[in-house]
Structure formats: structure tokens, C-alpha cells
PDB file of N, CA, C and O in Angstrom, chain B, residues numbered from 101:
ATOM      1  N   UNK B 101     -55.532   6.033  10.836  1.00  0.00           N
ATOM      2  CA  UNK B 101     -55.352   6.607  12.155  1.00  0.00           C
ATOM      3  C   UNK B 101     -53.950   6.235  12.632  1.00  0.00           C
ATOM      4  O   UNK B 101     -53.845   5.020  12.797  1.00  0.00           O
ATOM      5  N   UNK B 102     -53.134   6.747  12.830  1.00  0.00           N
ATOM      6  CA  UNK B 102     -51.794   6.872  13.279  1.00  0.00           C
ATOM      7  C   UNK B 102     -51.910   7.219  14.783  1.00  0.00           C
ATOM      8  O   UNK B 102     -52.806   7.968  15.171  1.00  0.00           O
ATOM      9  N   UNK B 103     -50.841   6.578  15.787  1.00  0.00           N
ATOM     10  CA  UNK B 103     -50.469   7.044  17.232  1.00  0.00           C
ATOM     11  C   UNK B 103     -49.191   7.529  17.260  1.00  0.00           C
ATOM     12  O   UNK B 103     -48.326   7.351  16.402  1.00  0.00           O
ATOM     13  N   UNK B 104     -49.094   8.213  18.382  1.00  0.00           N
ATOM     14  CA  UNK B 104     -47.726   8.974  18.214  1.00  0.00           C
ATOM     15  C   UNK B 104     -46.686   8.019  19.230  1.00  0.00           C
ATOM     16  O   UNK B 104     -45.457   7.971  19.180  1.00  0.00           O
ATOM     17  N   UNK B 105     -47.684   7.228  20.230  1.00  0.00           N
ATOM     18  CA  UNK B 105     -47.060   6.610  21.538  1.00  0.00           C
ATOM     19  C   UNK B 105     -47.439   5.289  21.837  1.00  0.00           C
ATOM     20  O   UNK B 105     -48.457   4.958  21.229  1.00  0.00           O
ATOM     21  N   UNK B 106     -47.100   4.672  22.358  1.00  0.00           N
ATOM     22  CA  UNK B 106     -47.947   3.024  22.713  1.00  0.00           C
ATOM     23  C   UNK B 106     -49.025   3.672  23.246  1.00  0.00           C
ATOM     24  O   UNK B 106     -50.159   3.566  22.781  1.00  0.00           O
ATOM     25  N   UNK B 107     -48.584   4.692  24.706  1.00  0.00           N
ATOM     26  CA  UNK B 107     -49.720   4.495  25.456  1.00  0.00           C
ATOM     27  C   UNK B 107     -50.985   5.407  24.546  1.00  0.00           C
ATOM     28  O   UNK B 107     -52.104   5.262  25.038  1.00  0.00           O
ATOM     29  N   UNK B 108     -50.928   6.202  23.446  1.00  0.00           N
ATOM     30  CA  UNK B 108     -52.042   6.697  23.006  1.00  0.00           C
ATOM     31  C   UNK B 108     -52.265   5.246  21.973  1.00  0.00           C
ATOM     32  O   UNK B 108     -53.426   5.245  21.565  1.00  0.00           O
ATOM     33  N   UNK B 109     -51.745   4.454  21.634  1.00  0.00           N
ATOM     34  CA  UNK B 109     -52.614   3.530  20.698  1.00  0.00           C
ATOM     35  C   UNK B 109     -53.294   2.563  21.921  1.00  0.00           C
ATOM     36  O   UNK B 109     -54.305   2.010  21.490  1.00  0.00           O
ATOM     37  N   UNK B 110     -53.023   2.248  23.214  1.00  0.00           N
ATOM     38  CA  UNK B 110     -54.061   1.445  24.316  1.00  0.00           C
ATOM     39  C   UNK B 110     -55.117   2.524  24.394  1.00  0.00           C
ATOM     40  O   UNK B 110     -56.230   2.043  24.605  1.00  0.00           O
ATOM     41  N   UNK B 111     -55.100   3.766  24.292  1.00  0.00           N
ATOM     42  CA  UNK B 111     -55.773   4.566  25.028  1.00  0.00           C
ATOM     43  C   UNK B 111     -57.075   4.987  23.553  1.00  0.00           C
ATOM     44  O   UNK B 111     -58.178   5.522  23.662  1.00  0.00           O
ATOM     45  N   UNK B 112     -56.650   4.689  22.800  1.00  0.00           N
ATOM     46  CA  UNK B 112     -57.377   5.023  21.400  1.00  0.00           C
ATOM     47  C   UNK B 112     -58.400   6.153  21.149  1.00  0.00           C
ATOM     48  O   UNK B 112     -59.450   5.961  20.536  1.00  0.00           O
ATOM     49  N   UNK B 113     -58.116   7.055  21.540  1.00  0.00           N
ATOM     50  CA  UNK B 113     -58.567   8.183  21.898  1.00  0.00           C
ATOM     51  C   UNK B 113     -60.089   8.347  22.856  1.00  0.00           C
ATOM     52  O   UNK B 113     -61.123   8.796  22.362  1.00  0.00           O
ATOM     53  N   UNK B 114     -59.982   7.956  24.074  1.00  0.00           N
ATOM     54  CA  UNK B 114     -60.766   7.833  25.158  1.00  0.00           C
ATOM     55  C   UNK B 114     -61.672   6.836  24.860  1.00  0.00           C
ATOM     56  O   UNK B 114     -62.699   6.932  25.532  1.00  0.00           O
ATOM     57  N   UNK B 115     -61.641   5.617  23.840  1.00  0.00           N
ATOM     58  CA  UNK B 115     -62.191   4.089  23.634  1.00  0.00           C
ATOM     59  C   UNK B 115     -61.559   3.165  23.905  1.00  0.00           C
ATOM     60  O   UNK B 115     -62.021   2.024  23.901  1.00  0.00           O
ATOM     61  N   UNK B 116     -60.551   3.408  24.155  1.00  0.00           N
ATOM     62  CA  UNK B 116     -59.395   1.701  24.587  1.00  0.00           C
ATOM     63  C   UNK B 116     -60.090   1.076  25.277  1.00  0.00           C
ATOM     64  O   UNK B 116     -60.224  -0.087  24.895  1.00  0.00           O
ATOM     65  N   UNK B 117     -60.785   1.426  26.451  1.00  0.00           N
ATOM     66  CA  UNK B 117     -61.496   0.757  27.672  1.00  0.00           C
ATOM     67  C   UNK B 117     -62.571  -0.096  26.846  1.00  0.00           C
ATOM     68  O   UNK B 117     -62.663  -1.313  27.008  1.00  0.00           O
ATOM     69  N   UNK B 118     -63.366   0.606  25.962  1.00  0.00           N
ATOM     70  CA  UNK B 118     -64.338  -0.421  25.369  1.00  0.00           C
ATOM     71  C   UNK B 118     -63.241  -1.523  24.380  1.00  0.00           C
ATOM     72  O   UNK B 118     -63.303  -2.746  24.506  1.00  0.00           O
ATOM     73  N   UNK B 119     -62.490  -0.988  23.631  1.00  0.00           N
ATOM     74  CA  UNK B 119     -62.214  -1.610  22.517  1.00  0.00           C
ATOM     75  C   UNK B 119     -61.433  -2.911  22.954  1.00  0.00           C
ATOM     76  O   UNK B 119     -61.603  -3.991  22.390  1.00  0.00           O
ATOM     77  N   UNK B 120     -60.479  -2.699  24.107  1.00  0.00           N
ATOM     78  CA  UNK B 120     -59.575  -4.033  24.741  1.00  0.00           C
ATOM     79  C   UNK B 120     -60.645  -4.498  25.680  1.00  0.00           C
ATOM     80  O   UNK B 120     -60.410  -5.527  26.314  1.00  0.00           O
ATOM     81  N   UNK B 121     -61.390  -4.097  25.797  1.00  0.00           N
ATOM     82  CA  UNK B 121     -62.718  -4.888  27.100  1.00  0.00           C
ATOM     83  C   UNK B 121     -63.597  -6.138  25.961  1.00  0.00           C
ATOM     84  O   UNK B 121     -63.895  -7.290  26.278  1.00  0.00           O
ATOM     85  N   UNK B 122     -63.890  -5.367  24.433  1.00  0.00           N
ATOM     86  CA  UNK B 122     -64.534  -5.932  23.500  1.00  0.00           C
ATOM     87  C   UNK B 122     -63.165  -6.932  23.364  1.00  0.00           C
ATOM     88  O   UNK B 122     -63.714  -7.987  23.682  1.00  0.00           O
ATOM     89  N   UNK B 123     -62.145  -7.202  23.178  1.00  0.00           N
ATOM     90  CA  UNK B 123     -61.563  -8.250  22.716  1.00  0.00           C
ATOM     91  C   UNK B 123     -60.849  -9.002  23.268  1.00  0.00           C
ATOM     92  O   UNK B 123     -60.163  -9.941  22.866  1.00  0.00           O
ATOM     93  N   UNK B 124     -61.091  -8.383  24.639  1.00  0.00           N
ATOM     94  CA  UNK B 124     -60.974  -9.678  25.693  1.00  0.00           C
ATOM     95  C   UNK B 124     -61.968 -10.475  25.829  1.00  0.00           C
ATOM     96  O   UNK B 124     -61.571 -11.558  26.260  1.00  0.00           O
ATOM     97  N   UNK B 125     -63.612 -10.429  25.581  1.00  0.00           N
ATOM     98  CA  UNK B 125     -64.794 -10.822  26.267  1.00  0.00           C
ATOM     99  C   UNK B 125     -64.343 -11.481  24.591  1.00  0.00           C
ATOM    100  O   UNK B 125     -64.322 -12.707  24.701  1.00  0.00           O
ATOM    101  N   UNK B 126     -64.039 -11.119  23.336  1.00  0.00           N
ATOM    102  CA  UNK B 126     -64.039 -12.004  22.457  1.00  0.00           C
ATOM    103  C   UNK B 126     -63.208 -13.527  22.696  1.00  0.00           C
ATOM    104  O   UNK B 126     -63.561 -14.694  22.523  1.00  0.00           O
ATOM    105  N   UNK B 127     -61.904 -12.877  23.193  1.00  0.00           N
ATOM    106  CA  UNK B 127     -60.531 -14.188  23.486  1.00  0.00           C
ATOM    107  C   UNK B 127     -61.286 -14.815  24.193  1.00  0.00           C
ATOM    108  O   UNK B 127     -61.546 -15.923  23.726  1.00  0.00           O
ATOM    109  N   UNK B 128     -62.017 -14.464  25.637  1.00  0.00           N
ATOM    110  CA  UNK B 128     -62.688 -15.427  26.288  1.00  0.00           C
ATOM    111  C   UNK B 128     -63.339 -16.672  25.752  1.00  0.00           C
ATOM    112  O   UNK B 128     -62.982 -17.840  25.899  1.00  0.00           O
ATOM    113  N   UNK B 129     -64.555 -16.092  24.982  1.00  0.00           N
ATOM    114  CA  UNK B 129     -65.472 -16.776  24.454  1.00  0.00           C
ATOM    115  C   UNK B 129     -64.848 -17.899  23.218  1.00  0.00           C
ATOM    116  O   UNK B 129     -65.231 -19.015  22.867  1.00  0.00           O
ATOM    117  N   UNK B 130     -63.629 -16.950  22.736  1.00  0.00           N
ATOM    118  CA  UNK B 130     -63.087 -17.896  21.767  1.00  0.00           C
ATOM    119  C   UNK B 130     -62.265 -19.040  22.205  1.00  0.00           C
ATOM    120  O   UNK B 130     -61.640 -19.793  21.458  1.00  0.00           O
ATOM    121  N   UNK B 131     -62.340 -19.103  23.705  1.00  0.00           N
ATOM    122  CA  UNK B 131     -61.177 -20.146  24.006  1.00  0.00           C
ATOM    123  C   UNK B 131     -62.374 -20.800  24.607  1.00  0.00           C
ATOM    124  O   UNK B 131     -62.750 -21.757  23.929  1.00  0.00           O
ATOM    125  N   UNK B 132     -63.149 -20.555  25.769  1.00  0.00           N
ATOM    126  CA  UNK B 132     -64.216 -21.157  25.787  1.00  0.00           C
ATOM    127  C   UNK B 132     -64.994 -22.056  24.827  1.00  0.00           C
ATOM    128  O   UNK B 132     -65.819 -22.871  25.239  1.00  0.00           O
ATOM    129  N   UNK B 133     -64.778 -21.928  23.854  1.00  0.00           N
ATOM    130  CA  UNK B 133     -65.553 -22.303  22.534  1.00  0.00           C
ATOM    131  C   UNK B 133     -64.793 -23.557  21.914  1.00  0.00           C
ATOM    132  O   UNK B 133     -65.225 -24.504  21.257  1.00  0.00           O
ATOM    133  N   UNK B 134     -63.270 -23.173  22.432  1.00  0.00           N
ATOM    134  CA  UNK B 134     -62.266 -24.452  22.127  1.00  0.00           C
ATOM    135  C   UNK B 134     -62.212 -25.085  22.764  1.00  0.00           C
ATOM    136  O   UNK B 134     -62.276 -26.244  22.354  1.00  0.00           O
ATOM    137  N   UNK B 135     -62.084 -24.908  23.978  1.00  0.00           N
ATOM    138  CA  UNK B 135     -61.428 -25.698  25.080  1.00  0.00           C
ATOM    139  C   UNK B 135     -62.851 -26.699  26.018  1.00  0.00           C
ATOM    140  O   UNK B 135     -62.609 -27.685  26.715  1.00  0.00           O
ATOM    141  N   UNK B 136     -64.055 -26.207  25.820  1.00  0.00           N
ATOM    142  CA  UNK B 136     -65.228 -26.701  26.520  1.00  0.00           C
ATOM    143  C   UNK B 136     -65.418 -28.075  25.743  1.00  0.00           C
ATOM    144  O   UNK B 136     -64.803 -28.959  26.339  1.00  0.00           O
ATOM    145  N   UNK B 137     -65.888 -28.414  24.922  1.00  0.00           N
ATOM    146  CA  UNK B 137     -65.748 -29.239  23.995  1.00  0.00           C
ATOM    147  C   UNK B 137     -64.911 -30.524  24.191  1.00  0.00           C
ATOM    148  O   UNK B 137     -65.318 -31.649  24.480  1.00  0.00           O
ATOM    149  N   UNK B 138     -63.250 -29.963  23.899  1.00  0.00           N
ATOM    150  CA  UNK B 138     -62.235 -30.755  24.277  1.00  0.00           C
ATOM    151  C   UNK B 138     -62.588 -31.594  25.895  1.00  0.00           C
ATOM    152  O   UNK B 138     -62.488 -32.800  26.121  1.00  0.00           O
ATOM    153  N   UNK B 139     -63.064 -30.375  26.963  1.00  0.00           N
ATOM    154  CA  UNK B 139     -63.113 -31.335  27.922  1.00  0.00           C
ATOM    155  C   UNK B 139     -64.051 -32.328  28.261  1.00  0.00           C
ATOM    156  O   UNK B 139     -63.857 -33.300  28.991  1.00  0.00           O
ATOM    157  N   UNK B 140     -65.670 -31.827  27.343  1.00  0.00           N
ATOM    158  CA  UNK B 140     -66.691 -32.580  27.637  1.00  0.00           C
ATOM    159  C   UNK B 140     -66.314 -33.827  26.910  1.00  0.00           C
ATOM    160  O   UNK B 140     -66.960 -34.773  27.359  1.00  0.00           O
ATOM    161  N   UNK B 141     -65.300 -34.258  25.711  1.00  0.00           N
ATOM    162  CA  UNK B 141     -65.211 -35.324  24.901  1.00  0.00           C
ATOM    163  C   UNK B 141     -63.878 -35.723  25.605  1.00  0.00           C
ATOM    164  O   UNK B 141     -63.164 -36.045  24.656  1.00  0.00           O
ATOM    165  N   UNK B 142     -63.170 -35.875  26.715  1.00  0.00           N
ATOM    166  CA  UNK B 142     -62.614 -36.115  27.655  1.00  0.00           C
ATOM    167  C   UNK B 142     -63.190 -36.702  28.591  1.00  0.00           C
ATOM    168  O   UNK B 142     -62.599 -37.717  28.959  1.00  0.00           O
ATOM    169  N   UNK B 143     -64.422 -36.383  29.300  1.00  0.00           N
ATOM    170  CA  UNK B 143     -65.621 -36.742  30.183  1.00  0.00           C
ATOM    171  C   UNK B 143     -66.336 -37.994  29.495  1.00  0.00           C
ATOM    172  O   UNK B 143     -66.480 -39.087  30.044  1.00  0.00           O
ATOM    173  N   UNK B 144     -66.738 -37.679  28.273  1.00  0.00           N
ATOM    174  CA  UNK B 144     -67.339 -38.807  27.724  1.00  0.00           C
ATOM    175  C   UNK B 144     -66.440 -40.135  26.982  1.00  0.00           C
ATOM    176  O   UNK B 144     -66.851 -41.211  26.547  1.00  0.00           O
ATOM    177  N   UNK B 145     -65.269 -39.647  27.035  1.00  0.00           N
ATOM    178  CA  UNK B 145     -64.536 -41.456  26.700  1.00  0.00           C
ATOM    179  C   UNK B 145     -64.194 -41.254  28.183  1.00  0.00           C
ATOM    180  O   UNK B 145     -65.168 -41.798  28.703  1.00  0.00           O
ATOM    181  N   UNK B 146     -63.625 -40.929  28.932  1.00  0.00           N
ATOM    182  CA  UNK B 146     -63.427 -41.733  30.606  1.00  0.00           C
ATOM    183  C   UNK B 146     -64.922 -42.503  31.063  1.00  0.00           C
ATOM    184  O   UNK B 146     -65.112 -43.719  31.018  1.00  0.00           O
ATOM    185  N   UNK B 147     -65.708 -41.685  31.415  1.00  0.00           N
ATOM    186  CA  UNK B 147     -67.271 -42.370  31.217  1.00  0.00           C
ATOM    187  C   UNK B 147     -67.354 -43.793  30.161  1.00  0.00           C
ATOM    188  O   UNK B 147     -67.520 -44.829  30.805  1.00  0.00           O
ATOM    189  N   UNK B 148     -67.280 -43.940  28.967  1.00  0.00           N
ATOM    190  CA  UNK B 148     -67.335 -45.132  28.380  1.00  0.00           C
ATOM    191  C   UNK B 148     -66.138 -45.687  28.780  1.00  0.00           C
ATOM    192  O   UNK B 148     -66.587 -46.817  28.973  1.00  0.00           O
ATOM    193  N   UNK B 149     -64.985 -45.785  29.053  1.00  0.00           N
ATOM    194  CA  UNK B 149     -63.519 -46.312  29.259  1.00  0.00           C
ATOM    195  C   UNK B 149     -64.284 -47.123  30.840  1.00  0.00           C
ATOM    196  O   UNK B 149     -64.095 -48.321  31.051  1.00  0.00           O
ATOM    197  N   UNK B 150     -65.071 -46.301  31.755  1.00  0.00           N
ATOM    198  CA  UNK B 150     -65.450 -47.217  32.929  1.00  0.00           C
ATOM    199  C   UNK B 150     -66.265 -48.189  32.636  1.00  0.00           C
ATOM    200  O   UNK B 150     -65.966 -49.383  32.666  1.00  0.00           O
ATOM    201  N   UNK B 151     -67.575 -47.621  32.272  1.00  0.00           N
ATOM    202  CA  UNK B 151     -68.357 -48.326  31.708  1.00  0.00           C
ATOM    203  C   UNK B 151     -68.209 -49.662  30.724  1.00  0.00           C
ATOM    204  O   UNK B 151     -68.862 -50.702  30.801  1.00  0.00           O
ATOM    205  N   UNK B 152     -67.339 -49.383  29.941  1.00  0.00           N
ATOM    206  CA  UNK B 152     -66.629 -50.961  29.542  1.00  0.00           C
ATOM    207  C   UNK B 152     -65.644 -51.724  30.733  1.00  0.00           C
ATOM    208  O   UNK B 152     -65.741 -52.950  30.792  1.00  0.00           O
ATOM    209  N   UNK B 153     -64.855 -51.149  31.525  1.00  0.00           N
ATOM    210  CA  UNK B 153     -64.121 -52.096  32.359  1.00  0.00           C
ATOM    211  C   UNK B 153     -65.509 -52.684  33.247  1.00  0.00           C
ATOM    212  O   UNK B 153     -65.389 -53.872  33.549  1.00  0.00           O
ATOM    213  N   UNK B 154     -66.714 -52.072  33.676  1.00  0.00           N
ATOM    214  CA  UNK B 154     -67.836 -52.348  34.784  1.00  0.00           C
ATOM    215  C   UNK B 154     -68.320 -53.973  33.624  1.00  0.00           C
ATOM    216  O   UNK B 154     -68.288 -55.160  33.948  1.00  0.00           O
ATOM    217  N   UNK B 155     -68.586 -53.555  32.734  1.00  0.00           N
ATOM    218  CA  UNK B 155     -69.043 -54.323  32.100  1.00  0.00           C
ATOM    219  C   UNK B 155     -68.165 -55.686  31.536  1.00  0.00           C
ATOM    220  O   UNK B 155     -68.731 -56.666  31.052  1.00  0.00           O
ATOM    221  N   UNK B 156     -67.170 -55.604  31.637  1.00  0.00           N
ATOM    222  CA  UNK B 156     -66.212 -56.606  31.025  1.00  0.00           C
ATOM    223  C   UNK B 156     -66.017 -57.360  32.341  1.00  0.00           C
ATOM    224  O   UNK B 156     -65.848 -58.579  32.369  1.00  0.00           O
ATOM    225  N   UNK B 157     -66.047 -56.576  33.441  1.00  0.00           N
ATOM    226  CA  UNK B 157     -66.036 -57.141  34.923  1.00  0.00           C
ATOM    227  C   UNK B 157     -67.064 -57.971  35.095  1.00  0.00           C
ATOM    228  O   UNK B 157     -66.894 -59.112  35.525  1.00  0.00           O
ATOM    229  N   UNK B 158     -68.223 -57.494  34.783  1.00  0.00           N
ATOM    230  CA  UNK B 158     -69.096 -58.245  35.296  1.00  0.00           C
ATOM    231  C   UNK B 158     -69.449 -59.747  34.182  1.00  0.00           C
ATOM    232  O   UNK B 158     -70.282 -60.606  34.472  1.00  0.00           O
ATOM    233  N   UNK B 159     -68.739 -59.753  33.128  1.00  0.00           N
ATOM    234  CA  UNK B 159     -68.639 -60.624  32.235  1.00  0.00           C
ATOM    235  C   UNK B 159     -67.962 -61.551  32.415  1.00  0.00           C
ATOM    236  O   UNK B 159     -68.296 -62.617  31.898  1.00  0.00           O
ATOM    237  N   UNK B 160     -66.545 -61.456  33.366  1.00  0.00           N
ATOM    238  CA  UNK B 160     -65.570 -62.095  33.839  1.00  0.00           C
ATOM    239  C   UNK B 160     -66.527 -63.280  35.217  1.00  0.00           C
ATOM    240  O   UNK B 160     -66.315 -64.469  35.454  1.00  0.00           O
ATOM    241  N   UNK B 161     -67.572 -62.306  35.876  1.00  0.00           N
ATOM    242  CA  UNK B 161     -67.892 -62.900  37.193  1.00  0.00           C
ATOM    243  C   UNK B 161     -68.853 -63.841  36.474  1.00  0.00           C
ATOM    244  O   UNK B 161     -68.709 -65.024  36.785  1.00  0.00           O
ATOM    245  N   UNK B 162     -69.649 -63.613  35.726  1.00  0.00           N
ATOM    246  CA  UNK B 162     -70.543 -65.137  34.918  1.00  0.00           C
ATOM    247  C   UNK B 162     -69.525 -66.069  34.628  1.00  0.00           C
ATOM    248  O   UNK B 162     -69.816 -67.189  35.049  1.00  0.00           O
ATOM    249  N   UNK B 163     -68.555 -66.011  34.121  1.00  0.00           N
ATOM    250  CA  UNK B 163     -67.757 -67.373  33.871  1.00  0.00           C
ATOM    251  C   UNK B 163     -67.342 -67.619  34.370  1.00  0.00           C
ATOM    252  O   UNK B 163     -66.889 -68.726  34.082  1.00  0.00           O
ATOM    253  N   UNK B 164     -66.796 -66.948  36.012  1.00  0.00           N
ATOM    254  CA  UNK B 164     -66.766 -68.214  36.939  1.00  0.00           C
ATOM    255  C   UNK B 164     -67.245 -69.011  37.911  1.00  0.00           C
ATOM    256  O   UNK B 164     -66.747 -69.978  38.487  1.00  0.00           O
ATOM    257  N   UNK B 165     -68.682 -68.260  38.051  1.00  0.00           N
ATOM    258  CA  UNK B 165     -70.093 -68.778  38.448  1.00  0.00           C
ATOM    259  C   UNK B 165     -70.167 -69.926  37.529  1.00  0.00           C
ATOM    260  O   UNK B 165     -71.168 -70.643  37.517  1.00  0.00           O
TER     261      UNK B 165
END
């Protein structure tokens, strides 16, 4: 399939609307898919990073009781 113009290869003969709608909802999901992850394992070492200072704190206050 050959275009003669940019705007007839966006327009892909009255499917562009589905076809760039389909591969945007793909990019979405595909960055979603990267990037969710990254932040929940961001969440979970800050979470342990406190959780050890709470705890090392309270380790500090027994020894000088």
C-alpha cells in the first residue's frame, strides 16, 4: 500500500482514527507497564528505608535506658 501524501498515510484510507487510536491505547499501556512497577519498587524501599531508621531508633532508645 503506497500514499501519495503524509496527510493520506495519517488518514489511511478512512481508518487512521482507529489505527493511531489502536497505538496510542498500545504506547499507553506499554509505558504503564514500565513505569508502574518502577514506582511501586520506589514505594517499597522508601517504606523499608523508614522502617529500618524507626527501628534502629528505637534500638538506640534501649541502650540508653
Amino acid at each position: 500500500m503506497s500514499f501519495n501524501s503524509f496527510a493520506e498515510f495519517l488518514q489511511m484510507g478512512e481508518h487512521g482514527v482507529f489505527v493511531w487510536s489502536c497505538y496510542g491505547i498500545t504506547l499507553v499501556v506499554l509505558l504503564v507497564n514500565i513505569l508502574r512497577p518502577l514506582q511501586l519498587k520506589r514505594a517499597i524501599l522508601r517504606a523499608r528505608r523508614q522502617a529500618l531508621v524507626q527501628e534502629n531508633a528505637r534500638e538506640g532508645n534501649r541502650e540508653i535506658n
